[in-house]
N, C-alpha and C positions, 0 to 999 in steps of 0.2 A: 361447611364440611362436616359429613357426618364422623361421630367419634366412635373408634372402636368398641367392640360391644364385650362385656363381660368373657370372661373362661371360665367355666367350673372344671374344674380336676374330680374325677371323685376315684375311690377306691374300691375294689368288692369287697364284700361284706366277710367278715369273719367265717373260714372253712373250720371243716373239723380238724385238720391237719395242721390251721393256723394254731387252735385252741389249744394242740397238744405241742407245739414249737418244731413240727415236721418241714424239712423242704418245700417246697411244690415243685416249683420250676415248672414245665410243661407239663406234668402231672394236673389233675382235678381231681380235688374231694370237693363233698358237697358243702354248700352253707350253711354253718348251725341255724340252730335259732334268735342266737343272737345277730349271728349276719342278716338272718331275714328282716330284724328288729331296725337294725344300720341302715338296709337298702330302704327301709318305709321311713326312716328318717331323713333319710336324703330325699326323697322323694317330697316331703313337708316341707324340706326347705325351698328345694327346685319349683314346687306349684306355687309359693309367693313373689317367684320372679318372674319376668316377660319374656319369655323364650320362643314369642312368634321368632319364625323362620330357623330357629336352632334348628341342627344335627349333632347328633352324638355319634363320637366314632369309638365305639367299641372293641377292647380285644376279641380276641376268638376266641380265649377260656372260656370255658363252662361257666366258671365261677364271675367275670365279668359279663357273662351275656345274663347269667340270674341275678344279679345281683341288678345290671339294667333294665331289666322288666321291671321289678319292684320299684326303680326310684325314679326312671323318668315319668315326669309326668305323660298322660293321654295329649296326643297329636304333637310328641317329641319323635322328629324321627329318628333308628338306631339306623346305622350303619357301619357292620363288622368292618375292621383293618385291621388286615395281618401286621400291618409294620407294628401294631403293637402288643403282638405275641409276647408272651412270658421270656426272659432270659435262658436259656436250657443248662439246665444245672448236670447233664450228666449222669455219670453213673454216684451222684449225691442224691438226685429226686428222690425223696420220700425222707430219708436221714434225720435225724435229730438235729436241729442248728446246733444245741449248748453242746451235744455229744465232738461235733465238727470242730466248733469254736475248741475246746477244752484239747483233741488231738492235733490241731493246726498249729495254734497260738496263734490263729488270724486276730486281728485287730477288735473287727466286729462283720456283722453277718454278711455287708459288702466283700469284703474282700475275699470271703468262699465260692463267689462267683467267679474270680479268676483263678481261684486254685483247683475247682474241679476236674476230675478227671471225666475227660468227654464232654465238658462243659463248652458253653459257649466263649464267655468271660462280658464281663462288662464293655 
């Protein structure tokens, strides 16, 4: 019986809007530099493993379709899915979290996903 084969999760790479603690939600800023720096890290890990026949499923962000260029390795195929769209944070997208966090008294950053207004919610 053949054994399930590995998952990698990976994340995009640090945006400008991550750098300064801005929302996103369905919003894109670009990657810094440092994100660029993550996704060719990731990418150094991912070309030490056997990822004959992988697919990668991809969000639609901006920020995870750049962020997948850079790190899969050559003859990894991408394939966008929607089902793994950003959260919609509403009319929060762009917001400060600490600014959010500090007038809510949410918990922590999760939980301003269901308090948004026009949000989706978790």
């Amino acid at each position: 019986m053949r054994g399930v084969p590995p998952l990698y999760i990976l994340r995009h790479g640090q945006t400008a809007w991550n750098a300064v603690g801005r929302l996103q939600g369905r919003f894109d800023a670009p990657l810094t530099e440092r994100g660029r720096k993550q996704a060719l890290a990731q990418c150094r890990i991912l070309t030490g493993q056997n990822l004959v026949e992988y697919k990668a499923l991809v969000s639609p962000q901006a920020r995870a379709r750049r962020t997948a260029a850079l790190a899969l390795p050559k003859g990894v195929a991408m394939r966008i899915d929607p089902a793994l769209r950003e959260v919609g944070l509403g009319d929060w997208s762009g917001l400060a979290r600490a600014d959010l966090l500090a007038e809510t008294g949410a918990e922590d950053g999760y939980a301003l996903y269901d308090l948004a207004p026009g949000g989706e919610g978790l």
